[in-house]
C-alpha positions in Angstrom: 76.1 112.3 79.2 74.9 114.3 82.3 76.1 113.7 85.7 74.8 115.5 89.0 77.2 115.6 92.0 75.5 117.4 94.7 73.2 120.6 93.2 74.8 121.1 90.5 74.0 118.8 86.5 76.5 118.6 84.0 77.0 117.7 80.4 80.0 116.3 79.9 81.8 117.2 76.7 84.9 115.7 75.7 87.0 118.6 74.8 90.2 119.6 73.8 90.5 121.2 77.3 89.7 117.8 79.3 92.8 116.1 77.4 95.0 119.0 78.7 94.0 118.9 81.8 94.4 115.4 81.9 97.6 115.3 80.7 98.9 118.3 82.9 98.1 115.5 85.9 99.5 112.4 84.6 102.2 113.9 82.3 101.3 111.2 79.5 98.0 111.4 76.7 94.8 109.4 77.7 95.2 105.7 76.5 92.3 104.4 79.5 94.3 101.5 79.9 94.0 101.5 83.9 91.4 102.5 86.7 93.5 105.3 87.4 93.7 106.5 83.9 90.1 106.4 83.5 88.8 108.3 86.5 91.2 111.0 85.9 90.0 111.4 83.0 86.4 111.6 83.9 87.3 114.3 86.3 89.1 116.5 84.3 86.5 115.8 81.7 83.7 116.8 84.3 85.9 119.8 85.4 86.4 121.4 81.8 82.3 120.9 81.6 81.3 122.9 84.6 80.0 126.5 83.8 82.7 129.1 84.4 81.1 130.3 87.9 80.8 126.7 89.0 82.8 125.2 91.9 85.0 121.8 90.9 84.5 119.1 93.2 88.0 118.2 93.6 89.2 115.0 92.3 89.4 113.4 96.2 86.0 114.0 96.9 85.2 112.8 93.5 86.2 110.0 93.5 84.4 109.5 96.9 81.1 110.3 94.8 82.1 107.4 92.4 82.6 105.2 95.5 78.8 106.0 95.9 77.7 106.1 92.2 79.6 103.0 90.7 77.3 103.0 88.0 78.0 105.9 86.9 81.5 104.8 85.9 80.6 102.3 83.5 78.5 104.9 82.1 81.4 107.2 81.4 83.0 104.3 79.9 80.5 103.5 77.6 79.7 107.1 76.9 83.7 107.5 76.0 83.6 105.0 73.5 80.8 106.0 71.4 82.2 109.5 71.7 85.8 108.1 70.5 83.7 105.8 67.4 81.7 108.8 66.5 85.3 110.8 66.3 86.7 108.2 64.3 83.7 108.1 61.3 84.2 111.9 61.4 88.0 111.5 61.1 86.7 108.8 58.0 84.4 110.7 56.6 86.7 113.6 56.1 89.8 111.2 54.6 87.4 110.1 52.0 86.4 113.5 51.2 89.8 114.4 50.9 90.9 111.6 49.1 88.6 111.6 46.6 89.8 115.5 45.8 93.1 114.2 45.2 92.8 111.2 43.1 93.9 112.7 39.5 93.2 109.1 38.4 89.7 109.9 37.8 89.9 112.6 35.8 90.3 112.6 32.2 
């Protein structure tokens, strides 16, 4: 997902980095379960996506930008979820693979 707030475009990523920066503001893990939760999120998610040399619009003045990009919201939202299923058949994927190297039941 790309967002563009002011001159500069970016590609969010959901990174390791976005949860610690998340969780160095709210002092608990992500769970999305409020408003709150969820924009925090998407800033420190758009902060940890910025090129090094870029300036962070702080999370104030970000959330003014959401005030004027609503839209944009629900795209994170939906954006968050695929990236969270896509996670979880990865996470799948890999359990099977594992599994099926330890099942000694199969061999003879």
């Amino acid at each position: 997902m790309k967002i563009k707030i002011g001159n500069t475009q970016v590609t969010l990523k959901n990174s390791l980095r976005a949860h610690i920066v998340y969780e160095s503001i709210q002092n608990k893990s992500f769970d999305g379960r409020t408003m709150t939760d969820i924009i925090i999120f998407m800033w420190s998610v758009y902060a940890t996506s910025l090129p090094k040399d870029a300036e962070v619009v702080e999370l104030d003045d970000f959330i003014d930008w959401l005030d004027s990009h609503k839209e944009k919201l629900d795209d994170f939202v939906a954006w968050l979820l695929k990236e969270q299923q896509r996670s979880k058949l990865f996470k799948n994927d890999k359990d099977a693979t594992e599994e099926g190297s330890n099942d000694t039941s199969k061999k003879q």
